[in-house]
Structures are given as C-alpha cells and as structure tokens.
N, C-alpha and C positions, 0 to 999 in steps of 0.2 A: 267843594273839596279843598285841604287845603295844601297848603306849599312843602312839600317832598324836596328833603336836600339829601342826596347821597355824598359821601366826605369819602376821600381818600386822603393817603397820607398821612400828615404830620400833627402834631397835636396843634399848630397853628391853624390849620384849617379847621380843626374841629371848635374852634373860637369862633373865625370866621365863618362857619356854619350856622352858628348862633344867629348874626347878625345879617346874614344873606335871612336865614327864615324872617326874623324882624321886618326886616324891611321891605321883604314882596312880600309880607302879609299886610302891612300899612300901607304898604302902595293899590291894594284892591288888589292880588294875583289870587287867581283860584286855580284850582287844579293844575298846578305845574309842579315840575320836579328841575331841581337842580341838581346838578351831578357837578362838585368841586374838587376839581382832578388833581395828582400828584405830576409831575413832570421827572421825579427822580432817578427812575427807571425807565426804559423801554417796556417793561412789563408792565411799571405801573401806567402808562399811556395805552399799553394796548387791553389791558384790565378797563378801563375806563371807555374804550371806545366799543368793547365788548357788553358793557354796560348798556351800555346808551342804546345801542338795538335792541338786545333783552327789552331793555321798559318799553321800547317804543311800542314792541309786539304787546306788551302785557298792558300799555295805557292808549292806546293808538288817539285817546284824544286829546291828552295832555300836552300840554308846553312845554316844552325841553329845555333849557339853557345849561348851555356849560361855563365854568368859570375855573379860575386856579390857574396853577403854572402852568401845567398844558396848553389850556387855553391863552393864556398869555405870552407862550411861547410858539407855536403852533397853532392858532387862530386860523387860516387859511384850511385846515387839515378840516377843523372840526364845520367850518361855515359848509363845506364841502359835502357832508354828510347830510342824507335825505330826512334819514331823523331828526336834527337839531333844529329848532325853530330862532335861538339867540345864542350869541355869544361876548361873556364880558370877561374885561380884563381882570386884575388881580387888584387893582386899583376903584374901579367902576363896582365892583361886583357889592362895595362895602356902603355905599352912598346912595340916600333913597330918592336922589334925581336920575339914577341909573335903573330904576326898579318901577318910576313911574314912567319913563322913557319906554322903558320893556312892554308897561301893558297899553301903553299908544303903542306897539311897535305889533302886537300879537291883532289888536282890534282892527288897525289899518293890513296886515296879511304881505303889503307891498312894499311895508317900510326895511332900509336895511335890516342884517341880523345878526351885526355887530357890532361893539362899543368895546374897544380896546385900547385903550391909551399908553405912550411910552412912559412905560416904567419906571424906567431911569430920571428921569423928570421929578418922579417926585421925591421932596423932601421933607416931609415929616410924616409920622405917625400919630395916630392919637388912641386913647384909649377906646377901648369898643363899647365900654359901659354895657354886659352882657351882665345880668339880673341873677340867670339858671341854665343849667347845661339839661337839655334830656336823656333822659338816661342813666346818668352818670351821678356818682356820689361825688366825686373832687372836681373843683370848680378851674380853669384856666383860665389867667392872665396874661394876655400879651403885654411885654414889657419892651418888643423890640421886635423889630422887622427888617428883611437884608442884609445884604452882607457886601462890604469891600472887598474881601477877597477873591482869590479866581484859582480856583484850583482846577487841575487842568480836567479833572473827570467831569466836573460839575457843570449844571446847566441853572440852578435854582438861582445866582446872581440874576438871569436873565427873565426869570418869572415873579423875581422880588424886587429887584431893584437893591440900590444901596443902601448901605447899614442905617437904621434912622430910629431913632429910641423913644420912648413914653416917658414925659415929665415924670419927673420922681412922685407931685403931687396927686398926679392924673392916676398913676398906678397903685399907690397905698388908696385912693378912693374907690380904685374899683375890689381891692383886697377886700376894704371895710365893708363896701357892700357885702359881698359874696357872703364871708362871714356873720353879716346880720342876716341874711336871707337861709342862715344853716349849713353852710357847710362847713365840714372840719379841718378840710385839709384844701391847699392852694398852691396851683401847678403854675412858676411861673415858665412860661413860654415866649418864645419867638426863633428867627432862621440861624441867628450868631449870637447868643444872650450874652456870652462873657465880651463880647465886642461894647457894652451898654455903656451908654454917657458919652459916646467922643464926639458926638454931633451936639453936645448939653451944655449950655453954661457952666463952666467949672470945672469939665468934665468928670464927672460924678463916675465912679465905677459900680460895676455890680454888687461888689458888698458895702459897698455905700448902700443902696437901694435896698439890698437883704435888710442890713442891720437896723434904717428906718423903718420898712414895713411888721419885722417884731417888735420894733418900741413903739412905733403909734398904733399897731393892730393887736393889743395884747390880746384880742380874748381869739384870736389864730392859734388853734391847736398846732397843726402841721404844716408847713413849709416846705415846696419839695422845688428842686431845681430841673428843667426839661436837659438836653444833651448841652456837655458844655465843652468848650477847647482849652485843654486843659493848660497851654502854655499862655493863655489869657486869664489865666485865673488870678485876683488880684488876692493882697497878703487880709486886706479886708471880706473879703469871702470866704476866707480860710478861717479865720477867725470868727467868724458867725457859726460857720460848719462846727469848727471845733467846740465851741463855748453856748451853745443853742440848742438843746433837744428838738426844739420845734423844728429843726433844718433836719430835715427826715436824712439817716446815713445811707445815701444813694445817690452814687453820682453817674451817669451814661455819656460817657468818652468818646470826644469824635479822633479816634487811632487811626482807622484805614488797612493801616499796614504795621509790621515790625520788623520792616526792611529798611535802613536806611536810602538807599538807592530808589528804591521804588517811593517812598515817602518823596524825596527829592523829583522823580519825575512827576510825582501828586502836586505837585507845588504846595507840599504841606509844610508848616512853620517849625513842628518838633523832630527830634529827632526819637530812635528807638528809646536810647536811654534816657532822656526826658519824660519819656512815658514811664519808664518802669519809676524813674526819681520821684515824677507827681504820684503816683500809687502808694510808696512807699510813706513820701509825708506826711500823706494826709490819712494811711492808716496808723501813723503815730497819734494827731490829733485826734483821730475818729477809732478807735480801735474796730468796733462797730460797721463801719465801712463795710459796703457791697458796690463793686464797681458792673459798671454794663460797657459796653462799646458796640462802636459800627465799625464793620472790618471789610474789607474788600477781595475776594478772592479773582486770582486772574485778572490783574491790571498785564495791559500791554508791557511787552519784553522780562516780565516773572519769570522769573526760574526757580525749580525746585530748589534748590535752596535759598532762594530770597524767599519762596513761601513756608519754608522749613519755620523762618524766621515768624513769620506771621503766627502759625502754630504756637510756636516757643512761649512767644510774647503773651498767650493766655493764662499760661501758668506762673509766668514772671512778673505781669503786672497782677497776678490774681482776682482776672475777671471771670465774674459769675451768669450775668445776665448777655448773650451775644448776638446781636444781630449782623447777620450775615449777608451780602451784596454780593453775587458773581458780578463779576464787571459787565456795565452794560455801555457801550459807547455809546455817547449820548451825540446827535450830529451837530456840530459848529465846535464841537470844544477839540481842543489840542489833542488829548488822548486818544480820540477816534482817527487822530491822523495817524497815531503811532502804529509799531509792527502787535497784530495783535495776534494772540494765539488762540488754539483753535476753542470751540464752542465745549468740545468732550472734556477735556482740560479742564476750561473754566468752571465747568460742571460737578468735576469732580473734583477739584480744591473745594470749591462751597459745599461738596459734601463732608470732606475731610473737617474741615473747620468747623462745621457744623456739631460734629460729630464729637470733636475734643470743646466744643461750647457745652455740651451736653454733659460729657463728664466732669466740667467744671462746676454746674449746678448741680448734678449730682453730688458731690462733694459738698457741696454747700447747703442742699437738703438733709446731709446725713448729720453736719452741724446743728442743724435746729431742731433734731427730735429730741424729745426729754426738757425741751425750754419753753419758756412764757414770751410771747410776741401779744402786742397790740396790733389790732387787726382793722383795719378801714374795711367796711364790710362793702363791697361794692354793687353784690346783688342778693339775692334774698337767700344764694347755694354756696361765696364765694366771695374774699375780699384779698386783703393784700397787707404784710407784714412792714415797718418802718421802712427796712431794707427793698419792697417792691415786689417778694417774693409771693408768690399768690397762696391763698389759704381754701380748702376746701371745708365748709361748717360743718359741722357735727347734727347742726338744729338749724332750722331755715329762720332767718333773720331780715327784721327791714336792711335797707343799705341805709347807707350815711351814717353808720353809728360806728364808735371806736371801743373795743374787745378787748378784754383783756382774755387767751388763751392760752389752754398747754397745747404743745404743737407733738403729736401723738405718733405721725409716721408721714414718710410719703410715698410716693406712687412713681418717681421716679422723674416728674415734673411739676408738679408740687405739693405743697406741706396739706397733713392731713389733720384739722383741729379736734381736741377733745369735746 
C-alpha cells in the first residue's frame, strides 16, 4: 500500500506534503499515513489529533507518523498517544535520512518514536524541487520559510523557525520546472513571503524575485502571491503587481485587527490606517484588485468597539475574500497570559465578522455577473477567476485548463459560468 499524507493548514504544508510522500516512498515505506498538522489553532491541533484516532480505527495496521507544527511544537503530546507509531519535526519530516531512520524505526518496533530537532537552529532553506501536486491544477513554490517576528497570539515562529529564504536561482528553477511539467499558474508560498531576501546576499526583495521569475519564466501564464504583510510590501512588487497581468489581482492580507490598540497588543507592525492606505494604492495600480484577509475576532481585552473597528475595516479597506479566527490562545505566547474574554463573545464576534465577510463577497459577486473572467479550471465541476473567486462550469471540464467565460449569475457564494 502506499504512503497516505493527510495535510492541514497552510499552502506550505501542502508543498511539504509533496516531499514528505517522495521520500517515504524512496525510503521503502508501505502502508503508512502521515498526518501533517497545523499548530495555528487550538482547533486546528485538536482536528488533527481527532484524526489520528479516526485512521487508527479505520487502518489499525498502518504506520502513523505525525509531523508539522504541532508536532514540532508539542511532540510530547503526540508521542503520548497509543495511536502514533512516529513523530518528526518540521525540519526532519523534509529529509530522506529522516524517512529511512522511520522505516528502521517501525521494523525494530523498540526504536525511539521520535525525531525532532530544534528548530531554531536552522538556517536555510532550500528548494523542494516538487515535480506535481495531486490533485491540484496550480502548482506551489516555497520561496521562504519562518518568520522573525513574534506576535504575541502566534505560536508558528516556534514550529518554523526563523525567517530563511530560497535563492532566487533555486526558486525560478523550480517555477521552470512546474511550468514545463504543465501547469498554468504558480502559487508562490512560505510563513512570511514579504520578509524574502534579508537572510540573501544583497538582500534581494520580493519583487526582486517576482520580477525575475516573469522575465526568465516567460511561458508562466499566472503568477499568484500566498498571504502577504502588507507593510513589507516593497515598491518593486508593486510594480510587478501593477505593470504584469500574469501577477494574478489578488492579494490575502495578514490585518488581524482594525483596532489600533488591539493591533498594538498583537504586536503587529501596521497600523489601521496603513491598512486602509495599502488597499487604496494598490487599487490605483490594480484597479482589478480583490483583496482577502485574516482577521481575528476576540483577542484578549476587545471591546465592542474596538471590534466595531474590525467590522468597519471590511468595508474601508474593501475586502472580499475573509477568513475569520476567534481567538484561540495558543499556550506559551503572551496573549494567553492576557485578560481574556468569554468563549460566547468570541463566538459570536466570529459570527458577526463572518457575517459582514459574507456580504462583502456578496457585493463582489453581484460585480461579476454580465462579465468575461478567465477561469483556472480546478476540477472537472469548478475552477477560479484571476481575482480567486471560485466559478461553478456550465460543462464539466478537464482541470488545469484556462477559460475564457461569461460569468452568468451566482448563488450567493460563488459565480455561476455560461
């Protein structure tokens, strides 16, 4: 049988999913499942640890290993569990001396049933040289891993490690590939991407790197950027954005908040009006422009009207696409020290927000009926417009192919093709 990875999380693991299967299948693994955990949530940890039973019941004689942030942050937790046969770090889990260690480790029954190393320690990254995603019509690129900064909700510094970037050559090689191997469009990803280059020779910025990978990758249809922070956004990525069709107009905003105060105890860098400034810019540049963000409802000591703010902030900086976080205190970081408020609160802010997310794409759906969108078809019922917005087909279609359609109506989530 062969090697089962279940992915949570971030489009970086869904990279690093690739390369975990590679290499316990080169390593000789049969029949085992990986389950590559998110650490971001307390849900997404107990999602995963509700996993892990599930399969055991439904594989009882597979090999379990878990890896990812969780596991690199909580190791102890998961060795613990009757189910898990290994456990590797976020570092280990990428390396096929870590994969052939595993299957000494399942044949001996007695060997440790963990391999986790500190994080922190390491200092580079490299390309993953990932061929094809299953699945999936658009291809990711990690271009960067970690992050320097420490905000005080966040636990992911402590599952990644510090900010550490892919040579500019390393990562237009793996674009080329992907490209020749058929795909059209390319996600580049990592934990901090607008952080890219400060660990680099010269220190090269992100649109440094954009604006290389369009001039040596001409035959890259699209171009798409993973979540960026928008107060690191350099004047050279604006410039690619603006002056580049292939730089798909979608950018996904790590905001939080549109409270200034509460921003401040986020240990975040922008302020509210920063955010509304960078939306405004760069819909000058991009008229086209569809913004997304990650917003947090119920951080410790919020008040109704600091969340007032947060609401506000959807329609000021005119996002469309919102993903939504009740707070979840995450243990060792500052914010779980702070006064927090109650669980029903939290609950229902994220419904609220949710709620006015909803009537933002709504609004934004009702923009695109009667127009022509190019469509990245993603599955044979269903693909996704420049902007990111999903398309339901008219006619059932291979994926990986780019569309041109009239966008006919929608459903009130998304667009419905001719």
């Amino acid at each position: 049988m062969a090697v089962d990875v279940v992915t949570f999380g971030c489009r970086l693991n869904s990279v690093e999913s690739e390369v975990i299967r590679r290499e316990a299948t080169r390593a000789g693994i049969v029949d085992a499942i990986v389950i590559n955990t998110c650490a971001v949530t307390a849900e997404a940890v107990r999602q995963a640890r509700q996993t892990i039973r599930a399969l055991r019941r439904n594989r009882p004689q597979a090999q379990i290993v878990v890896t990812g942030c969780a596991a690199q942050i909580e190791p102890q937790a998961f060795i613990a569990m009757p189910e898990v046969d290994r456990v590797l770090g976020n570092s280990e889990k990428l390396t096929a001396a870590a994969w052939t260690q595993a299957r000494a480790a399942f044949e001996l029954h007695d060997a440790p049933k963990t391999s986790v190393g500190d994080i922190m320690a390491v200092k580079q990254t490299a390309a993953h040289l990932v061929d094809a995603f299953a699945g999936r019509s658009r291809a990711f690129v990690q271009v960067q891993n970690g992050c320097d900064h420490r905000c005080t909700f966040c636990v992911i510094p402590f599952g990644r490690g510090n900010s550490r970037s892919v040579p500019i050559d390393s990562a237009i090689d793996d674009v080329g590939r992907l490209v020749a191997n058929g795909y059209c469009e390319v996600v580049l990803t990592g934990v901090d991407i607008t952080s890219y280059g400060a660990d680099l020779p010269g220190w090269p910025r992100l649109g440094t790197l954009v604006k290389e990978i369009l001039k040596r990758v001409p035959q890259l249809k699209r171009l798409r950027l993973s979540s960026i922070d928008s107060v690191e956004a350099d004047d050279e990525l604006l410039d690619a954005f603006a002056q580049d069709e292939r730089v798909m107009p979608h950018l996904h905003l790590s905001l939080q908040s549109g409270d200034d105060l509460i921003l401040k105890r986020m240990k975040r860098r922008h302020s509210r009006a920063d955010a509304i400034a960078f939306c405004n810019k760069v819909r000058r540049l991009r008229p086209d422009v569809v913004f997304g963000a990650d917003m947090i409802a119920g951080f410790p000591t919020e008040s109704e009207e600091m969340f007032e703010n947060s609401l506000d902030l959807v329609g000021e900086c005119g996002l469309t696409h919102l993903h939504v976080f009740p707070f979840s205190p995450r243990p060792g970081t500052p914010a779980a020290r702070m006064p927090q408020l109650p669980r029903d609160i939290v609950k229902e802010r994220a419904r609220r927000l949710r709620e006015r997310g909803a009537l933002a794409l709504c609004r934004h759906l009702d923009a695109e009926v009667g127009g022509r969108r190019r469509v990245l078809t993603e599955s044979r019922e269903a693909g996704r417009t420049e902007q990111f917005t999903r398309v339901v087909l008219a006619t059932r279609t291979e994926p990986g192919q780019i569309l041109d359609l009239k966008i006919v109506a929608h459903d009130g989530r998304q667009l419905l093709a001719a």
